[in-house]
N, C-alpha and C positions, 0 to 999 in steps of 0.2 A: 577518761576517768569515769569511774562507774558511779551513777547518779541514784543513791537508795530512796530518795523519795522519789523520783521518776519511774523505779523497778517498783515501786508502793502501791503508786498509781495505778500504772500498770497490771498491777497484778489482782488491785481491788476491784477493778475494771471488769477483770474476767472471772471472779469470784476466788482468786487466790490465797490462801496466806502467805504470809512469806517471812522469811527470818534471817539475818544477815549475822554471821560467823568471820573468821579471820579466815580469809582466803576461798570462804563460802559462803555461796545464797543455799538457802533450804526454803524447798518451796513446795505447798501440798496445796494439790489441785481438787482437793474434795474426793477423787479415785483414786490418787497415786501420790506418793511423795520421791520428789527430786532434788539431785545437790548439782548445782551448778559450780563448778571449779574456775576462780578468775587469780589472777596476778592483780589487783585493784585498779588495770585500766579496760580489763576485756575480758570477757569468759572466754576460757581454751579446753574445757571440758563439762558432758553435761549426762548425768549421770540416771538412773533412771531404777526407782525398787524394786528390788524380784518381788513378785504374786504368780509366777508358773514357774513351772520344774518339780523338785524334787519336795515331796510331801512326806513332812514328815509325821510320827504315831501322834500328835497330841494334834495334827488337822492343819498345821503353818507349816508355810512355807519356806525354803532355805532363806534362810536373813544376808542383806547384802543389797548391793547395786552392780547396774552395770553398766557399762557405756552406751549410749545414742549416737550415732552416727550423724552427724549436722555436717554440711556445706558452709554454713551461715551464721555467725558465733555472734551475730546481732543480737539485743534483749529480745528486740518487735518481734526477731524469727522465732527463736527461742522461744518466747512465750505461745506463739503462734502454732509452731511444733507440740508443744505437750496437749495444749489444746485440740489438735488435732488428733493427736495420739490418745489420748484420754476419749474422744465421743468413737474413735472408729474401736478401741476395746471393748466400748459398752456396745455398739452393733455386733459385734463377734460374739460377743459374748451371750447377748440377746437372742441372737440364730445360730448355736450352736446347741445339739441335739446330747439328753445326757448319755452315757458311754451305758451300754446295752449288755447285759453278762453272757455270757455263752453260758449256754445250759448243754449240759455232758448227757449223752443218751447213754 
């Protein structure tokens, strides 16, 4: 069974919020927001917000999530994972060079 002040904890820990739904943790890591899909004894899917692809005229992004592929449907990993996921975006993102126009002769 899934223990919401232990996912609290946890999540205060790492600088999380978090917010608890029927059948869903929603959880914003300060870069990203995530919905974690559980049956209320385990997470069985973890879902993850688009910020790349398809841009649209007003400057946002297509609205939605999409799946993370996990091995490990623990909270520990779980949390561990977005954490992870979260500082190697800000590296990419940090050294990546902006997109250069071709100029037509």
């Amino acid at each position: 069974m899934l223990n919401e002040e232990r996912i609290e904890r946890q999540c205060e820990a790492r600088g999380f919020s978090v917010h608890f739904g029927a059948g869903v943790i929603y959880i914003n890591s300060g870069k990203a927001n995530w919905r974690l899909m559980h049956d209320g004894n385990q997470v069985y899917k973890v879902l993850h917000e688009n910020y790349r692809g398809l841009r649209f005229n007003t400057g946002k992004y297509n609205s939605g999530y999409h799946e993370q592929k996990l091995w490990n449907f623990q909270m520990k990993n779980i949390l561990n994972y977005i954490e992870k996921h979260d500082k190697l975006f800000l590296t990419e993102s940090k050294t990546r060079r902006p997109i250069q126009r071709l100029q037509i002769a």
